[in-house]
PDB file as gemmi writes it, atoms N, CA and C in Angstrom:
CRYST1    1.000    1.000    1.000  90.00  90.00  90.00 P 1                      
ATOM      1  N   UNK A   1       0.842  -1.185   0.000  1.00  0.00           N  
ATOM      2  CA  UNK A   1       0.000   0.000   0.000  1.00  0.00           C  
ATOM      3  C   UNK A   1       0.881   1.240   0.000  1.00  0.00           C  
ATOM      4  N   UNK A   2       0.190   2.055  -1.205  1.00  0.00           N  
ATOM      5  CA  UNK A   2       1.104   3.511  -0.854  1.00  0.00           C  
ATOM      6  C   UNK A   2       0.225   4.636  -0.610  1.00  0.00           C  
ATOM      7  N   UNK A   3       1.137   5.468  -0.218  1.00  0.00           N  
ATOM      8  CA  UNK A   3       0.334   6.914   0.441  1.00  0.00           C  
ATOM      9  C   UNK A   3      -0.874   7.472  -0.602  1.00  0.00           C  
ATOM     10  N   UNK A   4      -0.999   6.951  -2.036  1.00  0.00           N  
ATOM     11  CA  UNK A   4      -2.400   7.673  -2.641  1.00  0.00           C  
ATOM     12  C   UNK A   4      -3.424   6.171  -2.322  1.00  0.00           C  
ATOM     13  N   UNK A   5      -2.747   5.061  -2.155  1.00  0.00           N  
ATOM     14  CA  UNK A   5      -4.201   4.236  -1.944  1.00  0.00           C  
ATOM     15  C   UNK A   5      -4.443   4.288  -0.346  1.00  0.00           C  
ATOM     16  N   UNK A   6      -3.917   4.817   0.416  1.00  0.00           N  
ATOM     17  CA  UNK A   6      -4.134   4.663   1.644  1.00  0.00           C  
ATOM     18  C   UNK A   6      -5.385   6.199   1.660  1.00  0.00           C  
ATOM     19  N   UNK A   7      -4.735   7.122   1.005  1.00  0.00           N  
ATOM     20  CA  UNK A   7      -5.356   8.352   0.631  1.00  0.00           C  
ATOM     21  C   UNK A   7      -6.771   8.178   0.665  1.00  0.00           C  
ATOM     22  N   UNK A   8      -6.480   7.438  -0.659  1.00  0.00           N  
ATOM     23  CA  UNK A   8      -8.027   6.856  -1.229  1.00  0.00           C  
ATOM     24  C   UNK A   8      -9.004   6.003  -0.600  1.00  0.00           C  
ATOM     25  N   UNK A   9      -8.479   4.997   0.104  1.00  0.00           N  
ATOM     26  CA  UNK A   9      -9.044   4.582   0.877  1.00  0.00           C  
ATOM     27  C   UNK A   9      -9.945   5.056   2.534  1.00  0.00           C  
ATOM     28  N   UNK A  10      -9.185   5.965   3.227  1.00  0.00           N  
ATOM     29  CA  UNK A  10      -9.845   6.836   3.937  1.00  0.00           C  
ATOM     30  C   UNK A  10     -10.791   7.773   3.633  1.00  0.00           C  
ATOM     31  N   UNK A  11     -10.701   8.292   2.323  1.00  0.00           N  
ATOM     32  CA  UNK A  11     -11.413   9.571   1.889  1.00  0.00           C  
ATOM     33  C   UNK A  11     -12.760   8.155   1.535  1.00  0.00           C  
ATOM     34  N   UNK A  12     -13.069   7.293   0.719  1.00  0.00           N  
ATOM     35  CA  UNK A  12     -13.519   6.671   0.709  1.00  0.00           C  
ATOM     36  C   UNK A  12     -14.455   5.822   1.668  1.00  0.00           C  
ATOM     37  N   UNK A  13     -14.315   5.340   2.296  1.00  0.00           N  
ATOM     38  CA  UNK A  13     -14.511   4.270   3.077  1.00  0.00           C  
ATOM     39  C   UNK A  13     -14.759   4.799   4.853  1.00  0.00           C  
ATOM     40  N   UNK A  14     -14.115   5.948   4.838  1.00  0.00           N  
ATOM     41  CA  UNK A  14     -14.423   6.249   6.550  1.00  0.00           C  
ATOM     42  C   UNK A  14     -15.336   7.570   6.382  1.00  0.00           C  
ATOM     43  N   UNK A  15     -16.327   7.691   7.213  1.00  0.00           N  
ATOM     44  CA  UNK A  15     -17.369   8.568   7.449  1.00  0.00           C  
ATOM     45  C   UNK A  15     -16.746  10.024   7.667  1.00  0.00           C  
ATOM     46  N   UNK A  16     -17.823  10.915   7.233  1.00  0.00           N  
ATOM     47  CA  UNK A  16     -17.433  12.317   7.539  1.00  0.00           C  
ATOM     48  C   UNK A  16     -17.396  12.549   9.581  1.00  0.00           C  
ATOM     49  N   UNK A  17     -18.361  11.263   9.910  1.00  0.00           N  
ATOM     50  CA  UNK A  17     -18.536  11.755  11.132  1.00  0.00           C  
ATOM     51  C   UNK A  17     -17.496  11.361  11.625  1.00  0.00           C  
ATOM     52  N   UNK A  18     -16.180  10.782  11.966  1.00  0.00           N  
ATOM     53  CA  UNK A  18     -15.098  10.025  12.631  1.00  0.00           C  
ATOM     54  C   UNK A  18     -14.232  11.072  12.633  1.00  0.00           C  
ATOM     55  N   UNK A  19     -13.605  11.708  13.877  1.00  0.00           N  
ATOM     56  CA  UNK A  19     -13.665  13.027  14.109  1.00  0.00           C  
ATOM     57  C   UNK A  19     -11.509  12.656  13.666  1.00  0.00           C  
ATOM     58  N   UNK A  20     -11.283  11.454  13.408  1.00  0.00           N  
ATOM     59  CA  UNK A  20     -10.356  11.217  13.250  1.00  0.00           C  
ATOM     60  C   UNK A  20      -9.609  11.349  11.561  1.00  0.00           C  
ATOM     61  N   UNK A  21     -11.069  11.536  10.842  1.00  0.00           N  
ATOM     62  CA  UNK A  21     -10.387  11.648   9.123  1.00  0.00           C  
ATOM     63  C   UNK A  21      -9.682  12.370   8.934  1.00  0.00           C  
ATOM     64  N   UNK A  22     -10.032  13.440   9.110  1.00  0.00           N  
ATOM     65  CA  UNK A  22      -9.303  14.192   8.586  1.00  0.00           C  
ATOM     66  C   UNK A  22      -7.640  14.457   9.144  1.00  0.00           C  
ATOM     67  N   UNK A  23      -6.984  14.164  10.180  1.00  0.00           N  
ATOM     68  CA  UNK A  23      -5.736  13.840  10.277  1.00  0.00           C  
ATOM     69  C   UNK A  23      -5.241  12.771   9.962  1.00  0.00           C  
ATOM     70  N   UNK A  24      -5.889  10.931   9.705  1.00  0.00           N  
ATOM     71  CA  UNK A  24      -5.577  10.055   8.851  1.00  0.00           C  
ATOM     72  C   UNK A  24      -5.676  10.670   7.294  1.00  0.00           C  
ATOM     73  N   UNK A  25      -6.335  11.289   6.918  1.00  0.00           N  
ATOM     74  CA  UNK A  25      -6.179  12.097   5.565  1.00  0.00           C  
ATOM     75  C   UNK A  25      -4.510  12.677   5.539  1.00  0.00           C  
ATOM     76  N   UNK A  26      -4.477  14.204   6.585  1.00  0.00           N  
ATOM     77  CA  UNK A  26      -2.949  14.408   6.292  1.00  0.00           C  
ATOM     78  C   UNK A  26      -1.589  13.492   6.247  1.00  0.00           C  
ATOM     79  N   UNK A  27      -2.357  12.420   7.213  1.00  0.00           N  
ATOM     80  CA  UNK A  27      -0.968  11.307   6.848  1.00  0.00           C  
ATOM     81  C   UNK A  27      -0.577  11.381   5.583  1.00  0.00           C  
ATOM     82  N   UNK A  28      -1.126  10.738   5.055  1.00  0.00           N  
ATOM     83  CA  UNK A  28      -1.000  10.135   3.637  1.00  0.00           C  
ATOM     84  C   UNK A  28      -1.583  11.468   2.011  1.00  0.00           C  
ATOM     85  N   UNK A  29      -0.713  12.503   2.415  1.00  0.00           N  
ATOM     86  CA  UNK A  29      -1.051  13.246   1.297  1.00  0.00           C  
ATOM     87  C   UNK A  29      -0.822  12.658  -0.355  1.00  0.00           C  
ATOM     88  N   UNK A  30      -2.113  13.168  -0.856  1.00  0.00           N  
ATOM     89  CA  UNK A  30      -2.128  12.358  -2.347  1.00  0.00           C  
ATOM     90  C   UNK A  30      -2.244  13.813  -3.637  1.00  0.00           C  
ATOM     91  N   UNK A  31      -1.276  13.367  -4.236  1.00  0.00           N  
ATOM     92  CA  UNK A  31      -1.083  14.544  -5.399  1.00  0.00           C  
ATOM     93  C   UNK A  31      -2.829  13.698  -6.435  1.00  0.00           C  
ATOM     94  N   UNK A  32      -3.068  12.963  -6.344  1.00  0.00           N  
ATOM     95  CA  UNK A  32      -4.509  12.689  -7.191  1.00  0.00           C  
ATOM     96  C   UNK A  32      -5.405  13.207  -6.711  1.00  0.00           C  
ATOM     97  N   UNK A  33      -6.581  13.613  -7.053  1.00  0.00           N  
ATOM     98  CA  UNK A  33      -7.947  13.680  -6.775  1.00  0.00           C  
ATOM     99  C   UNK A  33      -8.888  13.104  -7.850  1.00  0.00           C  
ATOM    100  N   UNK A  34      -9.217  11.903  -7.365  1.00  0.00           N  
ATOM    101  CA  UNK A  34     -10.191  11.499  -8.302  1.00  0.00           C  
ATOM    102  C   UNK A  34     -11.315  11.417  -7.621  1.00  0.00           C  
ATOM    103  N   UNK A  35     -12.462  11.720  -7.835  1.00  0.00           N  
ATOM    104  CA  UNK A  35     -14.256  11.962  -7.170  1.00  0.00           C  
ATOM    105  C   UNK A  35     -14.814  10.590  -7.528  1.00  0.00           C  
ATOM    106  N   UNK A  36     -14.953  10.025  -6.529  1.00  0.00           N  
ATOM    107  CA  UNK A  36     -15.936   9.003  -6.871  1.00  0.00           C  
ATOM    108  C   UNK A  36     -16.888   8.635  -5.699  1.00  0.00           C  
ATOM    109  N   UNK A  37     -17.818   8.121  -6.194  1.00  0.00           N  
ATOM    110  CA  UNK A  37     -19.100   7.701  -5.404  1.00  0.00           C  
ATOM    111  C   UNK A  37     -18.744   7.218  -4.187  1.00  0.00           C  
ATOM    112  N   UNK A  38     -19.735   7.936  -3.312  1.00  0.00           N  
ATOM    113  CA  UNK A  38     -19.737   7.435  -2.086  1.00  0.00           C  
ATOM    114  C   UNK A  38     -19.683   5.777  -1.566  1.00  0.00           C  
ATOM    115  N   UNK A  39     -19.253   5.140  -0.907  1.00  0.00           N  
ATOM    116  CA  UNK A  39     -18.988   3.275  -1.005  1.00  0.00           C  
ATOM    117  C   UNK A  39     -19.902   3.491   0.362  1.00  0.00           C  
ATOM    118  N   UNK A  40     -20.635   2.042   0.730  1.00  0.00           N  
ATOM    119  CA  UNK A  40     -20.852   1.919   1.379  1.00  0.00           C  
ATOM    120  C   UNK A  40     -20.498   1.550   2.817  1.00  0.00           C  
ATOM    121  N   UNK A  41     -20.518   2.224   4.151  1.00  0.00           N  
ATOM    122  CA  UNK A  41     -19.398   2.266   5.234  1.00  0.00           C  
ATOM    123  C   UNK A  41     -20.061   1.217   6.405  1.00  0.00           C  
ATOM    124  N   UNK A  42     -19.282   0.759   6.739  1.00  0.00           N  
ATOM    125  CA  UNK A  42     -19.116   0.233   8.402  1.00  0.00           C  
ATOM    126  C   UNK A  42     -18.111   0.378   8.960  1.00  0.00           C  
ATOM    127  N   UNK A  43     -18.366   0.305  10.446  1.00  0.00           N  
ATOM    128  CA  UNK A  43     -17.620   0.531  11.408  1.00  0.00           C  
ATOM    129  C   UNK A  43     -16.243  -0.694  11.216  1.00  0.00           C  
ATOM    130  N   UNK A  44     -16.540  -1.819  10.850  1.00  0.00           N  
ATOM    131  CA  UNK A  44     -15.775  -2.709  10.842  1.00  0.00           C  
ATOM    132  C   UNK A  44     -14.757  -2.459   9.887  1.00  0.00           C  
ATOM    133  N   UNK A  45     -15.380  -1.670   8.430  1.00  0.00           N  
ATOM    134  CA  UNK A  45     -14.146  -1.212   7.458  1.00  0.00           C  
ATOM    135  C   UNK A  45     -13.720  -0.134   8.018  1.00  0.00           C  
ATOM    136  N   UNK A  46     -14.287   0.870   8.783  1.00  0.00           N  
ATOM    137  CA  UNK A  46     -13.465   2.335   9.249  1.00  0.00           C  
ATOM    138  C   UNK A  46     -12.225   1.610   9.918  1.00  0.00           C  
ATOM    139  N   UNK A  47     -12.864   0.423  11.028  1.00  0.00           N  
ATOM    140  CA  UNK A  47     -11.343   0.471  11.751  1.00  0.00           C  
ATOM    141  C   UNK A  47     -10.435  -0.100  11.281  1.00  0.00           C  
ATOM    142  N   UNK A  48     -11.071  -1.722   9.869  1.00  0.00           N  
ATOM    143  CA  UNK A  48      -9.577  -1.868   9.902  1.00  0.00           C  
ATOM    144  C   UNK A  48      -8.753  -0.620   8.572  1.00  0.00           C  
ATOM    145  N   UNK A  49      -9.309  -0.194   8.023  1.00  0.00           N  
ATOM    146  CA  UNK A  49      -8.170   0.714   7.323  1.00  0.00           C  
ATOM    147  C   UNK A  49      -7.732   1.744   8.046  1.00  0.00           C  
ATOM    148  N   UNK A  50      -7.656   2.231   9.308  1.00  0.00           N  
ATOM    149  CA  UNK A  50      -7.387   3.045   9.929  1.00  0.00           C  
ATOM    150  C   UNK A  50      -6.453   2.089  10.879  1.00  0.00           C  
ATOM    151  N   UNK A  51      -7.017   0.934  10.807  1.00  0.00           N  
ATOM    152  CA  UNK A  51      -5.236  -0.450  10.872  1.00  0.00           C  
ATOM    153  C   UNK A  51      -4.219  -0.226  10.312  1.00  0.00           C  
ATOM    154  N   UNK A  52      -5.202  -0.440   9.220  1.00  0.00           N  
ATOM    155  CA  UNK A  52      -3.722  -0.448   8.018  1.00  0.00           C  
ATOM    156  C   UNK A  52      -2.947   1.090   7.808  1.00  0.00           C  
ATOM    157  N   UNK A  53      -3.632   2.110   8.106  1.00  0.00           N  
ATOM    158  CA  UNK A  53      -2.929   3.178   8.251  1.00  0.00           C  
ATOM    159  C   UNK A  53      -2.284   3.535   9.240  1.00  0.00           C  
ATOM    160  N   UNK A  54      -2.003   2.729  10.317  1.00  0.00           N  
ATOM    161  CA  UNK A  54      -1.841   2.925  11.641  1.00  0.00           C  
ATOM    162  C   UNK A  54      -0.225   1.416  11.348  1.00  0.00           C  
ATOM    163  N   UNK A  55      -0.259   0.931  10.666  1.00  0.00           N  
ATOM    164  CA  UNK A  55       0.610  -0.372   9.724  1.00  0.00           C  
ATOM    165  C   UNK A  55       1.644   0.500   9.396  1.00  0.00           C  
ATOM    166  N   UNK A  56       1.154   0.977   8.280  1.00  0.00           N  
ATOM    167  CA  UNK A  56       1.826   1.934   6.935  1.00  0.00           C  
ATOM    168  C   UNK A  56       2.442   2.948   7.803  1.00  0.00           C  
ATOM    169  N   UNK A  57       2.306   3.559   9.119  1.00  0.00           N  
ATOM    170  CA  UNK A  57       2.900   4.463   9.386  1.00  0.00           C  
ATOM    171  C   UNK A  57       4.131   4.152  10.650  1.00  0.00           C  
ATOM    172  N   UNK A  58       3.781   2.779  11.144  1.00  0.00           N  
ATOM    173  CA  UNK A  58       4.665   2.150  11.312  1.00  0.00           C  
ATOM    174  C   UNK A  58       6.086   1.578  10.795  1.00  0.00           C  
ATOM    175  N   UNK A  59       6.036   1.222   9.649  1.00  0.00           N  
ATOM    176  CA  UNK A  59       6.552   0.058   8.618  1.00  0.00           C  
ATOM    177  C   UNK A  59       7.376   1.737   8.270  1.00  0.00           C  
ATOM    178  N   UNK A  60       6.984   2.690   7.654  1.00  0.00           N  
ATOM    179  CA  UNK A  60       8.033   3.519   7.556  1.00  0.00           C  
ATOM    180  C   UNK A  60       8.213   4.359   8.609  1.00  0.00           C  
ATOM    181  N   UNK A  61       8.431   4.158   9.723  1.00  0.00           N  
ATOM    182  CA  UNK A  61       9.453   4.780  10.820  1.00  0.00           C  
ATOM    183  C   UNK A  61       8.682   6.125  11.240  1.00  0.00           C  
ATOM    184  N   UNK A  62       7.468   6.497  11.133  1.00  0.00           N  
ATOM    185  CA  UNK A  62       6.840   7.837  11.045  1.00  0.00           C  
ATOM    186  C   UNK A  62       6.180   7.678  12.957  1.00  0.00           C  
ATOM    187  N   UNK A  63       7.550   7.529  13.615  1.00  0.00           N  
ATOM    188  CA  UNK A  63       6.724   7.281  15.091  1.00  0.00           C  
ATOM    189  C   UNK A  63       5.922   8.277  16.002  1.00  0.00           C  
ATOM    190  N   UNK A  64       6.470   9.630  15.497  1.00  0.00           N  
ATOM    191  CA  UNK A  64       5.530  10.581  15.983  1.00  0.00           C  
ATOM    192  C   UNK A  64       4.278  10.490  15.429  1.00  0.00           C  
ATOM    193  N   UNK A  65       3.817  10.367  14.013  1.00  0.00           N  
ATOM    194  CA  UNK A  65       2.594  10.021  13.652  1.00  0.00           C  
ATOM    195  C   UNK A  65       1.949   8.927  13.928  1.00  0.00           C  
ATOM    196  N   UNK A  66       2.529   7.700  14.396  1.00  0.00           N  
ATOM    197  CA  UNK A  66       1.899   6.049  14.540  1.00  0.00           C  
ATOM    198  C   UNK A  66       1.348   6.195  15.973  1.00  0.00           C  
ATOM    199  N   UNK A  67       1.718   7.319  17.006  1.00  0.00           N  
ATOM    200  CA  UNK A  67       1.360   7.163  18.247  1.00  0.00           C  
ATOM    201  C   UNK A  67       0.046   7.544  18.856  1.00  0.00           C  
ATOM    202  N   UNK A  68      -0.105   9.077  17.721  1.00  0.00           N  
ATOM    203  CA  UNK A  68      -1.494   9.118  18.436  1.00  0.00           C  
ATOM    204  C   UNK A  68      -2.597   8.612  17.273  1.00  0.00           C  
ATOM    205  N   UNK A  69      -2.025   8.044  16.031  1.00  0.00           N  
ATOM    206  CA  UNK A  69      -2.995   7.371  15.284  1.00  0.00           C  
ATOM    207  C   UNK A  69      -3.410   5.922  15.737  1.00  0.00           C  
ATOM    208  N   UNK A  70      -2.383   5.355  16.381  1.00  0.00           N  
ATOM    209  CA  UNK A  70      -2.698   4.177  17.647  1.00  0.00           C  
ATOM    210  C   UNK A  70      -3.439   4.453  18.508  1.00  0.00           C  
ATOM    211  N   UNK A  71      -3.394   5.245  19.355  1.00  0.00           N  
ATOM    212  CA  UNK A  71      -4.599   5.968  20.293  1.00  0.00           C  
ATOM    213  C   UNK A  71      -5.790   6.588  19.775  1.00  0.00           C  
ATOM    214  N   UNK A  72      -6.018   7.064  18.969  1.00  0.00           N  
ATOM    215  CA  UNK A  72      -7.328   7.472  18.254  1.00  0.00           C  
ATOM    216  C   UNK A  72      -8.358   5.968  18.103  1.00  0.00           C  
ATOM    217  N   UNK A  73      -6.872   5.024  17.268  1.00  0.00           N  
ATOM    218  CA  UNK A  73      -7.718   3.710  17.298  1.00  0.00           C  
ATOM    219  C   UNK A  73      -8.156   3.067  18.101  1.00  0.00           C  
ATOM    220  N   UNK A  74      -7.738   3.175  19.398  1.00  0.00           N  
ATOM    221  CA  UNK A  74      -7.941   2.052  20.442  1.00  0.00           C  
ATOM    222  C   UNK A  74      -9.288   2.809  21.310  1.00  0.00           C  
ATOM    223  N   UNK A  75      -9.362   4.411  20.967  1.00  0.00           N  
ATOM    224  CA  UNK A  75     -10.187   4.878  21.839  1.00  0.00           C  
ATOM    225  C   UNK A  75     -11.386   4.736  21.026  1.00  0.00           C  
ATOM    226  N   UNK A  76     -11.604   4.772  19.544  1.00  0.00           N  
ATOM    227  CA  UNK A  76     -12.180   4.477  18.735  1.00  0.00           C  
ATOM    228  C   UNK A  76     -13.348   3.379  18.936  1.00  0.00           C  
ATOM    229  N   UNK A  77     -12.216   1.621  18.993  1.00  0.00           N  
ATOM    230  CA  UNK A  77     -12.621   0.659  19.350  1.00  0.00           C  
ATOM    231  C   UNK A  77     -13.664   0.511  20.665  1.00  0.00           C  
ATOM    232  N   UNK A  78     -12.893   1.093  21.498  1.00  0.00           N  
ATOM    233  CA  UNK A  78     -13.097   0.892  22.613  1.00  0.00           C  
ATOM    234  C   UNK A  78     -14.311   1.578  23.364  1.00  0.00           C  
ATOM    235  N   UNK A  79     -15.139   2.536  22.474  1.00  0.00           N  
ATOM    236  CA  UNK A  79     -16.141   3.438  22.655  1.00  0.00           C  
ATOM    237  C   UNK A  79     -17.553   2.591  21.823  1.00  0.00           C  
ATOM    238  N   UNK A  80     -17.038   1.730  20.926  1.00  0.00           N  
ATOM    239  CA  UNK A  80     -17.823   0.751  20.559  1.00  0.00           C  
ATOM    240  C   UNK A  80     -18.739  -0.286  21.012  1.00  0.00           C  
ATOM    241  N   UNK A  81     -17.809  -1.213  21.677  1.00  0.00           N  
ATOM    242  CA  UNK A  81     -17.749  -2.439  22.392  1.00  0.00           C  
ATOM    243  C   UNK A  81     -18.870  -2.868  21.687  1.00  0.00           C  
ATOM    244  N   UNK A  82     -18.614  -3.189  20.426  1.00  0.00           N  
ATOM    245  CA  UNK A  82     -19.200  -4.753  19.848  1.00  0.00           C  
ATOM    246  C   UNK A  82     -18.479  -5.116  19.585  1.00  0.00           C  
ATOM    247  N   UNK A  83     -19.334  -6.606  19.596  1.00  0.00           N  
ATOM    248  CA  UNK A  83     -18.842  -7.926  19.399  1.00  0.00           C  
ATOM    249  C   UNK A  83     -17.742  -8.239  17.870  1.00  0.00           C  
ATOM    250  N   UNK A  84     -18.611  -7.622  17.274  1.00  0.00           N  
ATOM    251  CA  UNK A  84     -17.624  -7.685  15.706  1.00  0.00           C  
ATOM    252  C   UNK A  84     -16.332  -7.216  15.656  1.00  0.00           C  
ATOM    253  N   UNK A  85     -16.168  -6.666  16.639  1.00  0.00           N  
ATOM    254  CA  UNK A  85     -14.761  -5.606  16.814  1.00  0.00           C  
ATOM    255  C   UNK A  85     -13.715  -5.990  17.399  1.00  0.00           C  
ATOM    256  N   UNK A  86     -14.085  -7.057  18.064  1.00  0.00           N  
ATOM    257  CA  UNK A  86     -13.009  -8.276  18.645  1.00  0.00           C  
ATOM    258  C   UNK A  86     -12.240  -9.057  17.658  1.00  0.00           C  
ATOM    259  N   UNK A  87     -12.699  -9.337  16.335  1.00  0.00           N  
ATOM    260  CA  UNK A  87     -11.894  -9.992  15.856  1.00  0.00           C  
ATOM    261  C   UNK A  87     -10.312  -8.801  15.122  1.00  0.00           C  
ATOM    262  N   UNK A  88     -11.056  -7.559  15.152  1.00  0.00           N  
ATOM    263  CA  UNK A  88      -9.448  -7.299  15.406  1.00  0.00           C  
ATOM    264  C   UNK A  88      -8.710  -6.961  16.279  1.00  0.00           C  
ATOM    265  N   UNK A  89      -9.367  -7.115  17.632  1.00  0.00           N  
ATOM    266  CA  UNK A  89      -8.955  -6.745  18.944  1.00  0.00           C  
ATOM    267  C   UNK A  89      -7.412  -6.940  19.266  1.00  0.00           C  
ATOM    268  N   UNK A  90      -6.976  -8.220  18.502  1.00  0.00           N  
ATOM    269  CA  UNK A  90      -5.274  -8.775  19.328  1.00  0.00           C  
ATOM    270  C   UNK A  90      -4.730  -7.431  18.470  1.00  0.00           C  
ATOM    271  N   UNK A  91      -4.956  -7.585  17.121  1.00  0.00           N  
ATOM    272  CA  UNK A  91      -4.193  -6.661  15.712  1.00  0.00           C  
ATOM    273  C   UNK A  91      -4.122  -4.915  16.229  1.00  0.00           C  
ATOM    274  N   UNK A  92      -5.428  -4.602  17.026  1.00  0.00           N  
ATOM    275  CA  UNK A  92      -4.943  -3.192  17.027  1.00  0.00           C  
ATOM    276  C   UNK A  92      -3.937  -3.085  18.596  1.00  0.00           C  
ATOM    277  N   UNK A  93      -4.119  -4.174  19.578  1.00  0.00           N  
ATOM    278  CA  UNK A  93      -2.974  -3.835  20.742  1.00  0.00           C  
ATOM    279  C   UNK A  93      -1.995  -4.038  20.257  1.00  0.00           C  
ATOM    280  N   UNK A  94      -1.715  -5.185  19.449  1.00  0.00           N  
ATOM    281  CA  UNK A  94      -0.577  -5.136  19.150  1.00  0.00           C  
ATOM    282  C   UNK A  94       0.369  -4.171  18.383  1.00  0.00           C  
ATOM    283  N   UNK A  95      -0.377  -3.409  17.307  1.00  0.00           N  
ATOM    284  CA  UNK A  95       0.543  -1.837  16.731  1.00  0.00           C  
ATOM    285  C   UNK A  95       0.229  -1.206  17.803  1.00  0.00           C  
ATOM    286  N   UNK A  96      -0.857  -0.836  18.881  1.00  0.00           N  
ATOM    287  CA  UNK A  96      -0.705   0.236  19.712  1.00  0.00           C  
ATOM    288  C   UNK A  96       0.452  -0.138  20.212  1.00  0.00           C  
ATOM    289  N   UNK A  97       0.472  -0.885  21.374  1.00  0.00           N  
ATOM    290  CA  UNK A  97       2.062  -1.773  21.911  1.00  0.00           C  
ATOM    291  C   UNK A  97       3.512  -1.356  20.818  1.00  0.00           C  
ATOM    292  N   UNK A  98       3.171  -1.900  19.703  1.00  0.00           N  
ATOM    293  CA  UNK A  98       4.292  -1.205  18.630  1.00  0.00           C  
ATOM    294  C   UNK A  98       4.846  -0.196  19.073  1.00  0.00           C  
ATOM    295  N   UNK A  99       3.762   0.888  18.288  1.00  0.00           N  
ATOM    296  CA  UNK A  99       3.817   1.837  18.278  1.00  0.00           C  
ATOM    297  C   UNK A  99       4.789   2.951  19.181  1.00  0.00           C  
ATOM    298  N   UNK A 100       4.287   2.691  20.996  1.00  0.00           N  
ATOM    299  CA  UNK A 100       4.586   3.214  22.248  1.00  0.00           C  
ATOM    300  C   UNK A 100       5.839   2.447  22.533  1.00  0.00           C  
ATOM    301  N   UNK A 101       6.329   1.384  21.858  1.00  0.00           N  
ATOM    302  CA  UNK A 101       7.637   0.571  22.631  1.00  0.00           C  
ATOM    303  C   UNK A 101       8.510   0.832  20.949  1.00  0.00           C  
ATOM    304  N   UNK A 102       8.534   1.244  20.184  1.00  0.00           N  
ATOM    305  CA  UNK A 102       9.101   1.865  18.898  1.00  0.00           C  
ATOM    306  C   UNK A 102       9.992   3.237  19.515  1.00  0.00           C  
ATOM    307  N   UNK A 103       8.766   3.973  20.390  1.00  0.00           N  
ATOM    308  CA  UNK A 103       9.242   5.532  20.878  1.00  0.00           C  
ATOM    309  C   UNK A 103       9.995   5.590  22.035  1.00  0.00           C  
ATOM    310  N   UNK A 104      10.117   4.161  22.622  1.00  0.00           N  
ATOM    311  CA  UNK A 104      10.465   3.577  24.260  1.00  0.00           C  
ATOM    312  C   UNK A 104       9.504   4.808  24.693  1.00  0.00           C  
ATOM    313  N   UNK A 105       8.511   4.666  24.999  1.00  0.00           N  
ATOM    314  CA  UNK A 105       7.829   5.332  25.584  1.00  0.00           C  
ATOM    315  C   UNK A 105       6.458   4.208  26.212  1.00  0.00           C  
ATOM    316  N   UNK A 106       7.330   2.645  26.117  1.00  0.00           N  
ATOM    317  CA  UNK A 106       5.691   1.287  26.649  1.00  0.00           C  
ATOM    318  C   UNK A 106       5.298   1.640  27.887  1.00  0.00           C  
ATOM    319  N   UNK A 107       6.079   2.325  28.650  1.00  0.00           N  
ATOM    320  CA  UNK A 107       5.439   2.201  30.208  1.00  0.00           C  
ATOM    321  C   UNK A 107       4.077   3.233  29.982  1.00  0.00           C  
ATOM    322  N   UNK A 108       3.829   4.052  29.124  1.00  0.00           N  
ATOM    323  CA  UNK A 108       2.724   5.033  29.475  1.00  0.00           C  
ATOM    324  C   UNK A 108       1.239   3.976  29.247  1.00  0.00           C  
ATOM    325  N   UNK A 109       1.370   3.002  28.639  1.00  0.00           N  
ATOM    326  CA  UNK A 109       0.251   2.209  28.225  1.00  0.00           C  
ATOM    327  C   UNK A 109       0.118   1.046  29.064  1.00  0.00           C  
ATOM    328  N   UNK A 110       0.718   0.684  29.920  1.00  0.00           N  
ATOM    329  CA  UNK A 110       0.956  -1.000  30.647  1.00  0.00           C  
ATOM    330  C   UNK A 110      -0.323  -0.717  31.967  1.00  0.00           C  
ATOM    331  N   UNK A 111      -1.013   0.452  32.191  1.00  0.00           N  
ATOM    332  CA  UNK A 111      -1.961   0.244  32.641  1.00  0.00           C  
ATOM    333  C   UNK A 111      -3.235  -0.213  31.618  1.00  0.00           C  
ATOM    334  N   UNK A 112      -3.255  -0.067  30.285  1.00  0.00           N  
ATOM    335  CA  UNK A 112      -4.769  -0.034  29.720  1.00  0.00           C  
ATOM    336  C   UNK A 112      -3.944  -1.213  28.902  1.00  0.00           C  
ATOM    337  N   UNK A 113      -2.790  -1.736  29.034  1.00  0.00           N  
ATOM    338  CA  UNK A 113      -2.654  -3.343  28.538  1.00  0.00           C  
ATOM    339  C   UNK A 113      -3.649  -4.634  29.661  1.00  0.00           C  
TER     340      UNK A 113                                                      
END                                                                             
């Protein structure tokens, strides 16, 4: 995945209401603009591409950005609490965990582990 499909994929796929787009948007600035139809959304696709953007910003070393896009996610999840949301439950502690032990900064999270 690169920074215009990750682009595309948020502008896409995650709601105007997720008070989090629009800074997963600046992650991944995209020199394209292509307009296309609204896709149909769930909560289950908002979070995991906001995984995978929370991945992607990992994988290239961007640790000031992976930290509070890890925390957006987990507070995200966690304001939910359905059942469907468990199956990515291990996947998002584990980049949060990443994320905070990347910055040596794990002790701030080992209470909400």
């Amino acid at each position: 995945l690169n920074n215009a499909v990750l682009h595309q994929l948020c502008k896409t796929l995650i709601s105007e209401s997720y008070d989090f787009k629009s800074t997963l948007l600046g992650y991944f600035v995209s020199s394209e603009s292509k307009e296309e139809k609204p896709h149909v959304r769930s909560m289950l696709t908002e979070i995991y591409v906001h995984l995978l953007a929370l991945i992607n910003l990992l994988d290239n070393n961007r640790i000031n950005d992976s930290m509070p896009c890890a925390q957006a996610l987990i507070n995200r999840v966690m304001s939910l609490n359905r059942p469907t949301m468990h199956l990515l439950g291990a996947r998002r502690f584990l980049y949060y965990s990443r994320a905070y032990e990347m910055a040596g900064r794990q002790h701030e999270i080992r209470t909400l582990l």
